[in-house]
C-alpha positions as CSV (number, residue, x, y, z in Angstrom):
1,X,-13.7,-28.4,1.4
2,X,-13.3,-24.5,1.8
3,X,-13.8,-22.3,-0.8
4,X,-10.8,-19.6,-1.9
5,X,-10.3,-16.8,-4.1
6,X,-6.9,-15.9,-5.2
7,X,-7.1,-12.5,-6.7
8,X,-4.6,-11.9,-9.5
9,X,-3.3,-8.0,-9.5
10,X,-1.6,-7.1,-12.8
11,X,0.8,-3.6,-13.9
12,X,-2.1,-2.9,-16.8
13,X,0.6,-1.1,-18.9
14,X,2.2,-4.8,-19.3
15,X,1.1,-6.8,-22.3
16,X,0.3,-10.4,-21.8
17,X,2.5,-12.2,-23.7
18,X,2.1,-15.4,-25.1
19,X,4.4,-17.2,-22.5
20,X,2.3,-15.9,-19.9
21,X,-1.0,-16.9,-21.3
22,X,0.5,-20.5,-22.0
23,X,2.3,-20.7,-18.4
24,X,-1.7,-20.2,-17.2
25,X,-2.6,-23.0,-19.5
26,X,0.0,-25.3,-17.7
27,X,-1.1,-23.9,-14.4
28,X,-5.2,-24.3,-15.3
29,X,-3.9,-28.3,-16.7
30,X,-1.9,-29.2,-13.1
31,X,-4.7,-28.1,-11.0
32,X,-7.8,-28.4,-12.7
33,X,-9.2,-31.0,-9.7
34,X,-8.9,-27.7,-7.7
35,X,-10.2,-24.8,-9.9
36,X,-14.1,-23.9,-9.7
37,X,-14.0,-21.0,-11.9
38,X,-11.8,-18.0,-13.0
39,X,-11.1,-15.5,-15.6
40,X,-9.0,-12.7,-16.6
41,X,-10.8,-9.0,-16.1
42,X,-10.8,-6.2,-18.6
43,X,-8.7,-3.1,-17.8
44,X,-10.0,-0.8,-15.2
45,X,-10.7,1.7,-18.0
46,X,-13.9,-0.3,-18.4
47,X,-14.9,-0.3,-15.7
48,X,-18.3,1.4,-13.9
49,X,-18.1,2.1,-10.5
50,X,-21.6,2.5,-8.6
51,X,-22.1,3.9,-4.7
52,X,-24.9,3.6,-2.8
53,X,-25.3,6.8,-0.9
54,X,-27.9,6.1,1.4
55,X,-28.9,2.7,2.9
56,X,-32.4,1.9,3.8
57,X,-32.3,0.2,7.5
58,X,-33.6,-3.1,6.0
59,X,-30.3,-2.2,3.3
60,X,-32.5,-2.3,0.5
61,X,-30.7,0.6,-1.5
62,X,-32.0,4.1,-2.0
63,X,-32.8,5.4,-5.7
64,X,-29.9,7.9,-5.3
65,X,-26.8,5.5,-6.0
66,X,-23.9,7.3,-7.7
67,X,-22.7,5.5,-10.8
68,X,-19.7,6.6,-12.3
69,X,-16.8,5.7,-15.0
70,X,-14.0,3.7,-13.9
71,X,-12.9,1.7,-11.1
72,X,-13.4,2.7,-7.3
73,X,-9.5,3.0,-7.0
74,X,-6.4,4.7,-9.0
75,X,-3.5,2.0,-8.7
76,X,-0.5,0.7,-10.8
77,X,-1.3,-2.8,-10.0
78,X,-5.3,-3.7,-10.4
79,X,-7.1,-6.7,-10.0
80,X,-6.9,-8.3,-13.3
81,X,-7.9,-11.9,-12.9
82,X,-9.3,-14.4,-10.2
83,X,-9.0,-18.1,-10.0
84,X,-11.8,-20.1,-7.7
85,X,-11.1,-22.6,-5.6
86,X,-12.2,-25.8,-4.0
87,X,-9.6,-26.6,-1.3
88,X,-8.9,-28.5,2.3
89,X,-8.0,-24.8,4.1
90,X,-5.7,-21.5,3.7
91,X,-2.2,-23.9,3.2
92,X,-3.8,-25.7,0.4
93,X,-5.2,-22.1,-1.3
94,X,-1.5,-21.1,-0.7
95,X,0.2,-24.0,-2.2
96,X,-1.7,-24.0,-5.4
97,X,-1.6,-20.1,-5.3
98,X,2.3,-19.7,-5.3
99,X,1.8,-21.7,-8.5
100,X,0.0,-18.9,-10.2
101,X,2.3,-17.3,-13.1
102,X,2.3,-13.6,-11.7
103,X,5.1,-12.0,-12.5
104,X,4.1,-8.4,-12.7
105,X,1.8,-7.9,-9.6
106,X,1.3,-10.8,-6.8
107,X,-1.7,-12.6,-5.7
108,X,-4.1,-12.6,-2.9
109,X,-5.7,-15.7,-1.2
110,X,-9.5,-14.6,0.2
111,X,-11.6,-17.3,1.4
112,X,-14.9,-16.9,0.7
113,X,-17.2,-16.6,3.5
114,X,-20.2,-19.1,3.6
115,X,-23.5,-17.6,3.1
116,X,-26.0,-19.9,4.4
């Protein structure tokens, strides 16, 4: 099995109305042998943004990392929720991902790159 991230972006001036929070219940319910995680992200107003300046070579970062409010990007549509998971390969993610309840933004299918 592979493993998949499909990225939920969201138009953060939309409310989520209670349709949309069940049609994710139905979604969760139909592939729940699939999902390995997920979660819905608070607005980018919360967020804190931090840059490393400067890299040591062994990229161990330096004390100088810039840390500001906000997100690293200004964008109508923002990453507002993720959904993990456990899949065969991409047409599997992609099948299970064009039954994600989107309807203000789109998603996006990342696979997750193996670290070992």
């Amino acid at each position: 099995m592979a493993g998949y991230l499909i990225l939920l972006y969201v138009d953060e001036s939309d409310e989520l109305p209670e349709d949309l929070l069940a049609a994710h219940g139905r979604f969760q319910e139909a592939n729940g042998a699939v999902l390995r995680g997920g979660g819905w992200l608070a607005p980018t107003t919360t967020a804190t943004a931090v840059r490393g300046k400067n890299l040591a070579p062994d990229y161990t970062p330096g004390d100088d990392a810039e840390v500001t409010d906000g997100p690293f990007v200004e964008t109508k549509e923002a990453l507002g929720g993720y959904y993990m998971v456990d899949v065969p390969d991409l047409d599997a993610a992609l099948a299970v991902a064009r039954q994600v309840p989107a309807p203000s933004g789109g998603v996006e299918v990342r696979p997750l790159m193996p670290t070992s």
